[in-house]
C-alpha positions in Angstrom: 186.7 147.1 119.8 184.2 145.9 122.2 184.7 146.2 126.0 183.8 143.9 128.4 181.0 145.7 129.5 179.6 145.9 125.8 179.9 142.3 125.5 177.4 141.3 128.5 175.1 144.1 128.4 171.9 143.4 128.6 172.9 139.7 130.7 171.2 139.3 134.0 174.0 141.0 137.0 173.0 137.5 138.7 174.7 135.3 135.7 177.6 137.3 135.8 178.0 137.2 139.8 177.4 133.5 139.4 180.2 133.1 137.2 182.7 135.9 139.2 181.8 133.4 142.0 182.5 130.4 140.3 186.4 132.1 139.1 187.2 132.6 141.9 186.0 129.0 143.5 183.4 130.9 146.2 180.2 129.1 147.3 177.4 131.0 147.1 175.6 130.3 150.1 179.1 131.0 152.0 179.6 134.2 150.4 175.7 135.5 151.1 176.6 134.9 154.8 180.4 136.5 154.8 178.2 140.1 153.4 175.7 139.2 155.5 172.7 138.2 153.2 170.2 135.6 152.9 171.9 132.3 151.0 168.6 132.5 149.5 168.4 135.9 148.1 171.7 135.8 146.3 170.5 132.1 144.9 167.8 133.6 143.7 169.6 137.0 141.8 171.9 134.2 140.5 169.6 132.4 139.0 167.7 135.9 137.3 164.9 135.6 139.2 165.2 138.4 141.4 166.6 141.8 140.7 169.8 143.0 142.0 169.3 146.1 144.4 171.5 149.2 144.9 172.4 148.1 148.7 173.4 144.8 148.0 175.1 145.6 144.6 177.7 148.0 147.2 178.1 144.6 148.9 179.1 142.3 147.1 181.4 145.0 145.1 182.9 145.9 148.0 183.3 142.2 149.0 184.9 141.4 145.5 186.8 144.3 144.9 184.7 145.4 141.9 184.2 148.7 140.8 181.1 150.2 142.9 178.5 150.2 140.5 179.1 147.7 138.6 176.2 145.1 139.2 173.6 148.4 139.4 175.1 149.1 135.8 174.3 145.7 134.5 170.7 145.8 136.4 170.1 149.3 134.5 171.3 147.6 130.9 169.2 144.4 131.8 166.2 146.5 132.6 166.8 148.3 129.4 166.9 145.3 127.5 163.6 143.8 128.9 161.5 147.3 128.4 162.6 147.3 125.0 161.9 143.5 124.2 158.4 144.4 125.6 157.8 148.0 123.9 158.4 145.9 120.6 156.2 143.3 121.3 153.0 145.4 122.1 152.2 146.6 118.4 153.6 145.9 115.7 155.0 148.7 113.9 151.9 151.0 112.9 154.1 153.2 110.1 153.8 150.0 108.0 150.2 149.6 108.5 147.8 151.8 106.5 145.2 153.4 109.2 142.1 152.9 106.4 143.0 149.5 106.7 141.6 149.6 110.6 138.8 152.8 109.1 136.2 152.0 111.8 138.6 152.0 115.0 141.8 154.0 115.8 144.6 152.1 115.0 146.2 153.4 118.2 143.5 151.3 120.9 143.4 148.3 119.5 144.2 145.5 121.7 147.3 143.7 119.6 147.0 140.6 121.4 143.3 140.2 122.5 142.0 140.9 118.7 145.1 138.9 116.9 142.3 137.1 114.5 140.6 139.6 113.6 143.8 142.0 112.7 145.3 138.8 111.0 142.2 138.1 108.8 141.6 141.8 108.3 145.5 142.1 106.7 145.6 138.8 105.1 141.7 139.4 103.0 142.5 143.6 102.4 146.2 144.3 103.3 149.2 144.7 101.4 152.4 143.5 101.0 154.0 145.3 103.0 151.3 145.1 105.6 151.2 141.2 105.3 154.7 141.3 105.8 154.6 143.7 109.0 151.8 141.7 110.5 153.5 138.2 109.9 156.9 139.7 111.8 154.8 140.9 114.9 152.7 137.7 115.2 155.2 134.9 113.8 154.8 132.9 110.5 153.1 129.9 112.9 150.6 131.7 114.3 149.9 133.7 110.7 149.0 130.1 109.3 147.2 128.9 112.2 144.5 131.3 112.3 144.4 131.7 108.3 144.5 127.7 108.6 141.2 127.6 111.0 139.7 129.9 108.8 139.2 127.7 106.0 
């Protein structure tokens, strides 16, 4: 069974202050002033552009009568999430790709994103299945058929 916590890991801390606000019919701009914060900067964490800090977490916890740590929690999770949505979309996973495939550079410095033609055209004209498949997953099936596309 899933707690609540496992159900919004991952979210922003900002969405789910926004909607803790909007329960329990606060404005935010009044609340920012009653713990003595900017209206902006709690607009802003509400809307996920800004991070929620340690100081201001204690806050509005305390404010709420949440459990201190909550919103840090969330932040950690959230943080989590996004290094791990970026760690997978800096290479594309190099066990699937034969290294003699890449024979006059190491594998390990080339730039994913800078060189995308010439790793596309290098898997699509010598790769394999497997490698075909690995390279269309990292890159996306549209992009694949646009550069094989303005090859022609």
């Amino acid at each position: 069974m899933n707690t609540q916590l496992d159900l919004i890991k991952g979210i922003h801390p900002g969405f789910i202050l926004e909607r803790e606000l909007k329960q329990r019919q606060l404005r935010k701009g009044r609340f920012a002033l009653s713990i003595q914060e900017f209206p902006q900067t709690l607009g802003a964490i509400t809307k996920g552009k800004r991070d929620m800090n340690t100081a201001l977490a204690l806050k509005i916890e305390k404010a709420l009568g949440l459990e201190e740590g909550y919103f840090m929690m969330l932040q950690v999770y959230y943080d989590i999430e996004q290094e791990k949505q970026k760690q997978k979309a800096e290479h594309p996973d190099l066990t699937r790709l034969r290294p003699v495939l890449f024979w006059d550079t190491k594998i390990e410095t080339v730039n994913w994103q800078k060189q995308k033609k010439a790793v596309i055209k290098r898997v699509f004209e010598r790769g394999n299945d497997i490698e075909k498949e690995e390279i269309t997953r990292f890159y996306g099936k549209e992009t694949i058929d646009q550069v094989l596309s303005a090859n022609e």
